[in-house]
C-alpha positions in Angstrom: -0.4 -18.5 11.7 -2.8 -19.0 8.6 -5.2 -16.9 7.3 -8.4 -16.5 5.5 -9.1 -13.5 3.6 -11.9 -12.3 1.4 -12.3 -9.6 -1.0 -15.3 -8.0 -0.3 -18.5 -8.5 -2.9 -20.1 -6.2 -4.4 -23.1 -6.7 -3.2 -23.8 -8.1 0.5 -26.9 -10.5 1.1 -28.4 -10.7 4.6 -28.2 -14.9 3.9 -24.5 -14.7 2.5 -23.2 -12.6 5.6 -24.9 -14.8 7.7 -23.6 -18.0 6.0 -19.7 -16.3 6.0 -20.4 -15.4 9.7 -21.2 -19.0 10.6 -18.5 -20.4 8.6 -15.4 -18.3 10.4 -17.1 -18.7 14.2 -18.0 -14.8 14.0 -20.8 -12.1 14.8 -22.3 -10.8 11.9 -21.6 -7.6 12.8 -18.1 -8.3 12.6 -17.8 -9.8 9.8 -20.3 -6.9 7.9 -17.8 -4.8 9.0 -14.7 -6.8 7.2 -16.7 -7.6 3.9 -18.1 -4.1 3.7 -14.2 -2.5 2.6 -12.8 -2.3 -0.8 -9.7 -4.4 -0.4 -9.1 -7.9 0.7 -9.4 -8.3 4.3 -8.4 -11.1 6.5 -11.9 -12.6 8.1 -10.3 -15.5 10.6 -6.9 -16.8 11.5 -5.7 -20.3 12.7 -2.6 -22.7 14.2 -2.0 -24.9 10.9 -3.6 -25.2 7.1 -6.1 -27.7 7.3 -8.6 -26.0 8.6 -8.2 -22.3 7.0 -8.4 -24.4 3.6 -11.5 -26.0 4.2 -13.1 -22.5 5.4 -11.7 -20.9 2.1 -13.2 -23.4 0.0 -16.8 -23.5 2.1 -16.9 -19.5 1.8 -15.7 -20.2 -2.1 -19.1 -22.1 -2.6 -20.8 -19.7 -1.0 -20.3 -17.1 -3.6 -17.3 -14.8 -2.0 -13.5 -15.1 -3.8 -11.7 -16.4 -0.3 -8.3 -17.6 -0.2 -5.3 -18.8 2.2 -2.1 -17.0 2.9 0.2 -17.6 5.6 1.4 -15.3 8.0 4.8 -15.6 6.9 4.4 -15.3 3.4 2.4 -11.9 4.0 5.6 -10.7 6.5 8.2 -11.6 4.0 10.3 -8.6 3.1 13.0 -10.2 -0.3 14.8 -7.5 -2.0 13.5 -6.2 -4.8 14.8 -4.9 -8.2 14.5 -1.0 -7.9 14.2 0.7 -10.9 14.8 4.5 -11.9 15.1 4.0 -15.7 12.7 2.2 -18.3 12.4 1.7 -22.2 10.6 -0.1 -24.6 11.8 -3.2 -25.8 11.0 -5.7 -28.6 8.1 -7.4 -26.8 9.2 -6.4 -23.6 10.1 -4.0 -21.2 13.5 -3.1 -19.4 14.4 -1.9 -16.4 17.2 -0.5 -14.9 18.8 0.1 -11.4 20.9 2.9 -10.4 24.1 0.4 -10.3 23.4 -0.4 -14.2 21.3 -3.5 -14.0 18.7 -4.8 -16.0 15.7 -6.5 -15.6 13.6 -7.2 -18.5 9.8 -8.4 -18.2 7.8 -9.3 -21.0 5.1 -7.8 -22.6 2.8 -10.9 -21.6 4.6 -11.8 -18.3 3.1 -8.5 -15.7 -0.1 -10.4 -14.1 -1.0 -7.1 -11.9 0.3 -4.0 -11.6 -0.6 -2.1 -7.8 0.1 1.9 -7.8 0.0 2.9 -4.4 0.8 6.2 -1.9 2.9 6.0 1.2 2.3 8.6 3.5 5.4 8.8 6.2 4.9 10.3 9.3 7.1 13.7 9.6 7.7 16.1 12.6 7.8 19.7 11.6 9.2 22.0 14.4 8.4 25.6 14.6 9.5 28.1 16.9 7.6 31.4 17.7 8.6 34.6 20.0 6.2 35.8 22.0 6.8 39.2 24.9 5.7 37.7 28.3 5.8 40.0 31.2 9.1 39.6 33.5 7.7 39.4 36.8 11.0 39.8 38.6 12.4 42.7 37.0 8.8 44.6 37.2 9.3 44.1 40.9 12.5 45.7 41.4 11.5 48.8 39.4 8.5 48.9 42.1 5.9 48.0 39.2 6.9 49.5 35.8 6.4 46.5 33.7 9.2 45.0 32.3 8.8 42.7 29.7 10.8 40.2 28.0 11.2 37.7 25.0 10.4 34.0 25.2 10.7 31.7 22.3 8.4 28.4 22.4 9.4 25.6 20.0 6.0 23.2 18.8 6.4 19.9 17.0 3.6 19.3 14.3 3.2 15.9 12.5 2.5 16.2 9.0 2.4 13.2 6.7 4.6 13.2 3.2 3.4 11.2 0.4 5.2 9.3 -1.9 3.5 7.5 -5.1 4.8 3.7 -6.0 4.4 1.2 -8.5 4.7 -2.3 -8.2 4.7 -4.9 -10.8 4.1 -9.1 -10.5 4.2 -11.4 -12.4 2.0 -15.5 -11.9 4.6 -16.6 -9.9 5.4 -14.7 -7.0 3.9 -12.4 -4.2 6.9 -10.6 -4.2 6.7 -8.2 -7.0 9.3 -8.1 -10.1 9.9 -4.5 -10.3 9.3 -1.6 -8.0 9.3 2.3 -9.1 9.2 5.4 -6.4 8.1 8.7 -7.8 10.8 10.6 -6.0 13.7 8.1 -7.4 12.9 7.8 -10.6 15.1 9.2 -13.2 12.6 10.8 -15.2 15.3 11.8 -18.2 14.2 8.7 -19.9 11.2 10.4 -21.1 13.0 12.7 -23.8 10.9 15.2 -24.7 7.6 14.4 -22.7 9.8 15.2 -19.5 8.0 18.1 -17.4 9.7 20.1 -14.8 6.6 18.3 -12.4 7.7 14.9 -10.7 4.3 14.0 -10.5 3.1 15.0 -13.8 6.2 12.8 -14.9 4.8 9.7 -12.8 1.5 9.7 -14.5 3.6 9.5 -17.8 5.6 6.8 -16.6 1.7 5.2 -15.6 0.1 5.9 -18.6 3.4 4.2 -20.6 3.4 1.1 -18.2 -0.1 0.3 -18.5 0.1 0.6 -22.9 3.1 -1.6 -22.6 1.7 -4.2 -20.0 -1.9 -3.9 -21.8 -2.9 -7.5 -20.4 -2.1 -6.6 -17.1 -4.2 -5.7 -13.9 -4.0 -2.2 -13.0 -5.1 -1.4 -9.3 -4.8 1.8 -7.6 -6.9 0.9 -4.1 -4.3 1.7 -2.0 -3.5 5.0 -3.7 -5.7 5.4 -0.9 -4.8 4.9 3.1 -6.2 1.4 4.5 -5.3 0.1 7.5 -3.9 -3.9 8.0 -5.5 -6.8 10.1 -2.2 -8.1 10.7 0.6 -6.0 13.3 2.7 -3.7 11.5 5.2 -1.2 12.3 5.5 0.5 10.0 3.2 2.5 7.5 5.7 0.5 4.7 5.1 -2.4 6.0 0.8 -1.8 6.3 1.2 -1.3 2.9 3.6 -4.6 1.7 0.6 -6.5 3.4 -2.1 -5.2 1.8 0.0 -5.4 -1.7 0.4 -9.0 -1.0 -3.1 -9.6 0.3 -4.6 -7.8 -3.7 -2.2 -9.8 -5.3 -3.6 -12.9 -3.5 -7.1 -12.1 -4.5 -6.2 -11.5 -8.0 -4.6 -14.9 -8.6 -7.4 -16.5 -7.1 -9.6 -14.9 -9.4 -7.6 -15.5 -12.6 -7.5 -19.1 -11.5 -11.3 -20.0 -11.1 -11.5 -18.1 -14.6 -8.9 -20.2 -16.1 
């Protein structure tokens, strides 16, 4: 499968939804709905490239930033280099795993750099008491009530969230490095280190961003969106829409160039 997506302008004609409706084969209320978002969204699929190619371009001269991904490039899943640690290098940065490797990006090599949230699905189970009259028992003792303890258990979903950064360079979808809030090792910040983890992220934000000055910076999906392609998992809603900003950016930075 091959898609077309679309980053959604910032301003919406009646004449340009009508032209991108007519394009993809679509209602217009359909596709106001997809163009009226704030991250790229995927406006029509199909079998094979040719087509998808020639709508991305048609939609391109129309005015919106449109571009092609397949299917399996946005379900791709590589393993990436985790890092907890980070310094300063001499016109670059490098990062380091738990398992003491390195990875060392340039100052001029990070193209984008996507913060995001995952927010993971937990069940929190409670159990309360609670006196409930015992309806046997008050029988037998011809009606004196007699009552008796009963504990109820209740599961609650709550949702635990989790900060990310992702960093890419040109050449890949798949980002370079990836950084979790909770599995960072923080120590790395001598004495700007605060007993708050996410105090400590924004550090580690506010460090990457001076070091990477050239790069993008998006924090969209700091923010829950939901994916127009199947996912099972909230992690995986979020890989696509990664890949999908990433897409849109290098689109952009190429008509530019």
């Amino acid at each position: 499968m091959v898609y077309v997506a679309v980053a959604p302008p910032k301003t919406l004609s009646a004449d340009l939804l009508k032209r991108a409706a007519s394009l993809v084969g679509k209602e217009i209320v359909d596709v106001r709905l997809l163009l009226a978002g704030e991250i790229p969204r995927i406006i029509a699929s199909y079998p094979n490239a040719d087509t998808p190619d020639s709508i991305a371009q048609s939609l391109r001269d129309a005015g919106l930033v449109a571009f092609v991904c397949k299917d399996s490039e946005l379900q791709n899943r590589p393993a990436s280099f985790i890092a907890r640690t980070m310094r300063s290098g001499e016109k670059k940065v490098i990062f380091g795993d738990r398992r003491g490797g390195e990875v060392s990006v340039g100052a001029g090599d990070a193209f984008l750099i996507i913060r995001g949230r995952l927010q993971s699905p937990t069940q929190e189970k409670t159990s309360t008491t609670k006196m409930k009259l015992n309806v046997a028992a008050t029988v037998l003792t011809g009606g004196l009530p007699i009552m008796r303890r009963v504990t109820e258990k209740t599961a609650k979903e709550s949702f635990q969230a989790e900060d990310f950064l992702k960093i890419y360079d040109r050449r890949s979808s798949d980002p370079r490095i990836e950084m979790s809030q909770n599995h960072i090792d923080y120590s790395f910040l001598g004495p700007e280190l605060t007993p708050s983890t996410p105090v400590n992220f924004n550090i580690v934000v506010t460090k990457l961003r001076e070091w990477f000055s050239l790069a993008i910076f998006d924090e969209r999906l700091t923010r829950r969106y939901k994916t127009d392609v199947p996912a099972a998992r909230p992690s995986e809603a979020l890989e696509i829409n990664c890949k999908l900003i990433y897409l849109c950016n290098l689109t952009m930075d190429r008509r530019s160039r």
